[in-house]
C-alpha positions in Angstrom: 2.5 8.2 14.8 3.3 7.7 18.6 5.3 4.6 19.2 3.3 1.9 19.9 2.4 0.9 23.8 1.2 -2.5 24.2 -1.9 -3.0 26.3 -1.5 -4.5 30.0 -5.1 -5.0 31.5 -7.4 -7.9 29.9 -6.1 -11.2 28.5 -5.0 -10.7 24.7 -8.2 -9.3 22.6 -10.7 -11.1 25.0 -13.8 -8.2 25.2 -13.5 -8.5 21.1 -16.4 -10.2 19.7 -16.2 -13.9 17.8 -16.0 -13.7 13.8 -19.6 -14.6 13.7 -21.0 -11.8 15.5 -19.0 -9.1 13.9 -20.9 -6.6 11.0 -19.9 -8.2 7.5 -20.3 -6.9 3.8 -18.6 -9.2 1.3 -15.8 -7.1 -0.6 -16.3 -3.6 2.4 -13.4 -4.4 4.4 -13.1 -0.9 4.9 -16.4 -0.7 6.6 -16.2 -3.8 8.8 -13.1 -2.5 10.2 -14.9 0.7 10.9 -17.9 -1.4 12.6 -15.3 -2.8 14.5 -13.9 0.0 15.9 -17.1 1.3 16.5 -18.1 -1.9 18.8 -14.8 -1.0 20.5 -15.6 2.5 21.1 -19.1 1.6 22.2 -18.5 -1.2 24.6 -14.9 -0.7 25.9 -13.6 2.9 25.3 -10.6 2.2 27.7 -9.2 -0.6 24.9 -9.7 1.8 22.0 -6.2 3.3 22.3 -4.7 -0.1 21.9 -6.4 -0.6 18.6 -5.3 0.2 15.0 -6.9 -0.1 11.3 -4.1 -1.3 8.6 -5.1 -0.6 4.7 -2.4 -3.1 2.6 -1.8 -1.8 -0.9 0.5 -0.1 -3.4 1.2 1.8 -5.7 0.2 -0.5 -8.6 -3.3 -1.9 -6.1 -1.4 -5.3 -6.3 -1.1 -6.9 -3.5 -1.4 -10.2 -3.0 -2.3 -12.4 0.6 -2.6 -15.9 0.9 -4.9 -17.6 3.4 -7.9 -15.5 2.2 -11.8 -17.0 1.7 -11.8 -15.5 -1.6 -9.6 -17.9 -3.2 -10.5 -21.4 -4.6 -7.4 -23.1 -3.0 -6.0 -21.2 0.2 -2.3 -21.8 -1.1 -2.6 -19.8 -4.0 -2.6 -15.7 -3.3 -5.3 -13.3 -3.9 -4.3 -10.0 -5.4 -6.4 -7.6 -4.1 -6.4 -4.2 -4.6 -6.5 -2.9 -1.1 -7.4 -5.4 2.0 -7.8 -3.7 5.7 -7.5 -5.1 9.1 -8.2 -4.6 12.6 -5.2 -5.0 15.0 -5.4 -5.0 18.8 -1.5 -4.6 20.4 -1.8 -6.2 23.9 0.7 -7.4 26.7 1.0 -10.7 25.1 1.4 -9.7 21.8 -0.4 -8.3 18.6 -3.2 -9.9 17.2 -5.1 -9.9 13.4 -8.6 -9.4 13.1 -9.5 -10.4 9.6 -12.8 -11.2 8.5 -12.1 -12.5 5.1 -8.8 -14.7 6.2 -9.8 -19.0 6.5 -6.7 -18.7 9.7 -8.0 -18.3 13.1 -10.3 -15.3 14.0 -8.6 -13.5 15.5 -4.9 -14.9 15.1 -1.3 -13.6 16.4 0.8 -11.6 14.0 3.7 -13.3 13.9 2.2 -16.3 12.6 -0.6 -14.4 10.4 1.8 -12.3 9.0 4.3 -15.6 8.0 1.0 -17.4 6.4 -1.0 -14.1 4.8 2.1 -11.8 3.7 4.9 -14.4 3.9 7.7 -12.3 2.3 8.5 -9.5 -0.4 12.1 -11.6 -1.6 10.1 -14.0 -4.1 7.6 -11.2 -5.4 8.3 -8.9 -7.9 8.5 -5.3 -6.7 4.7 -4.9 -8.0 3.4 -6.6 -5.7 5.0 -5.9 -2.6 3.2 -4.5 0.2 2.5 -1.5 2.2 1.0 -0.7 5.0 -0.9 2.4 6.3 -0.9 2.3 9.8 -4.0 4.3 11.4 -5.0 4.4 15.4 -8.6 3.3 15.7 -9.6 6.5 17.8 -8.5 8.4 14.0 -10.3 6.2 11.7 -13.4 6.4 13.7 -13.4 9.9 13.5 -12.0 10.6 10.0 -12.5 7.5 8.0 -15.9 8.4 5.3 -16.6 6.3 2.5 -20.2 7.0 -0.3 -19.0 3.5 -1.6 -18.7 4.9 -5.2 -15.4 2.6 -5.5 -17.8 0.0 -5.5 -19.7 1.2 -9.2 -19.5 -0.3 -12.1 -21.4 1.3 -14.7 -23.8 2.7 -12.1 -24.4 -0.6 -10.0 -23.0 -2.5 -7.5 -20.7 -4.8 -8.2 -20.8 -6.2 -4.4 -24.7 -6.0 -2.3 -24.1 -2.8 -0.4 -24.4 -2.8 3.6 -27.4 -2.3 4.7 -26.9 0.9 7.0 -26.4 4.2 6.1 -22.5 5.3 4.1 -20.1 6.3 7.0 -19.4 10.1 7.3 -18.1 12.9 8.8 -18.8 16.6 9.3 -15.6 16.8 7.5 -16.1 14.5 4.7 -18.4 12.1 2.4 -16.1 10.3 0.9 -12.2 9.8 1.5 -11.3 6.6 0.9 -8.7 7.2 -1.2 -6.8 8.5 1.1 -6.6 6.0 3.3 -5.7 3.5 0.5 -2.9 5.5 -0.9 0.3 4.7 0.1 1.5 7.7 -0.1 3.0 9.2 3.6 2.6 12.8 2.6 -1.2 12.5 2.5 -4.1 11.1 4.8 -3.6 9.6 8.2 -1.2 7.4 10.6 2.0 6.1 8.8 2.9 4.0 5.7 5.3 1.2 6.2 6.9 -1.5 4.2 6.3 -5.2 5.4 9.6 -5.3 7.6 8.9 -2.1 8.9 5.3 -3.2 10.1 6.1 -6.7 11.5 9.3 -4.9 13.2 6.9 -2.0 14.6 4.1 -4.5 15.8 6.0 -7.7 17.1 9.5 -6.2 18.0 11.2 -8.2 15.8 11.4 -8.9 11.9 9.7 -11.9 10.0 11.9 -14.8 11.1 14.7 -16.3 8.7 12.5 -19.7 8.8 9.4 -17.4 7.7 12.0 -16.3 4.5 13.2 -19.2 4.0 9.9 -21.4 3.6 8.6 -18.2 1.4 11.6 -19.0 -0.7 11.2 -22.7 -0.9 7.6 -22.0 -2.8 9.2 -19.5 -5.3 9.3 -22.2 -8.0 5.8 -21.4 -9.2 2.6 -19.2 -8.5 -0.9 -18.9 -9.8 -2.1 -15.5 -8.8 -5.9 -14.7 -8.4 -6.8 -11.2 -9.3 -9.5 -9.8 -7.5 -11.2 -6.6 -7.4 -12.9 -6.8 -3.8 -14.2 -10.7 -4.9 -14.7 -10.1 -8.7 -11.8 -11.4 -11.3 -10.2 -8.9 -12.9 -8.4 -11.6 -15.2 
């Protein structure tokens, strides 16, 4: 991936539309993303280049994020298999488009990634995070998905969207690649969580970001989710 050039034109994510008028499917964040995108390509083509789709998972599909709708209390993390989110790298900064987050839509990285991620030194190495990295421009054209991830037994176990399965004259179905987290296959680049933070904001999570992480490490209930069913 090229090194990341921040955006200098429009305020900070401003032509992006509110939370309420983006496309949502409980449990697709892969295909909200993409929907995204799309209303980026659409309606400003010049911004697209300054937009990126992250996938967060691991090897083990554990990974869990705090802050997130899905949980009955947002203190306690969900571990999801995958999540994905939208990121739009500016002149003021980076800022987090997630539609299943309760923090502000959309909301800066430094201070998303301190609340949703907070840091890998009190998890075990299970669940720590990675991050595929993809430019929008890519996942627009390569991203497919026939939503057979989504079967259990031969139904749903989340109400499809109602538009057609995303493809490409390439592909039906790929998603696995951009889950994986590993570098030698799919697209963009697969980082670790001070990788990514570093990349995006310039700097690392701050030592007050570690340190309140630490100060929780005394006990956590995790919630295990497959997209929003419980797993345990």
């Amino acid at each position: 991936m090229k090194n990341i050039k921040l955006a200098s034109a429009t305020p900070l994510g401003s032509f992006l539309p509110s939370k309420e008028a983006c496309v949502y499917s409980k449990c697709y964040c892969e295909e909200n993303v993409w929907k995204l995108c799309e209303y980026v390509n659409l309606h400003h083509p010049e911004e697209l280049h300054h937009c990126y789709v992250v996938f967060i998972s691991n090897a083990a599909k554990t990974v869990p994020l705090w802050m997130q709708q899905a949980a009955l209390d947002s203190t306690v993390p969900v571990v999801w298999d995958y999540h994905v989110i939208f990121m739009y790298a500016g002149s003021g900064g980076c800022l987090v488009y997630d539609l299943d987050t309760v923090l502000p839509f959309p909301f800066t990285l430094k201070k998303y990634a301190a609340q949703t991620f907070r840091c890998d030194l009190i998890l075990l190495p299970q669940y720590h995070r990675q991050f595929r990295v993809i430019e929008a421009k890519i996942y627009l054209e390569k991203f497919a998905s026939d939503r057979s991830h989504m079967l259990a037994e031969g139904q749903f176990i989340a109400k499809p969207p109602d538009y057609a399965c995303i493809r490409t004259t390439e592909s039906c179905n790929n998603i696995e690649e951009f889950i994986s987290i590993d570098a030698a296959v799919g697209y963009g680049e697969v980082l670790n969580l001070p990788q990514f933070t570093k990349r995006f904001s310039n700097r690392f999570i701050s030592l007050f970001a570690v340190a309140n992480c630490l100060s929780k490490f005394d006990e956590f209930q995790f919630v295990f989710f497959k997209c929003s069913f419980f797993l345990v």
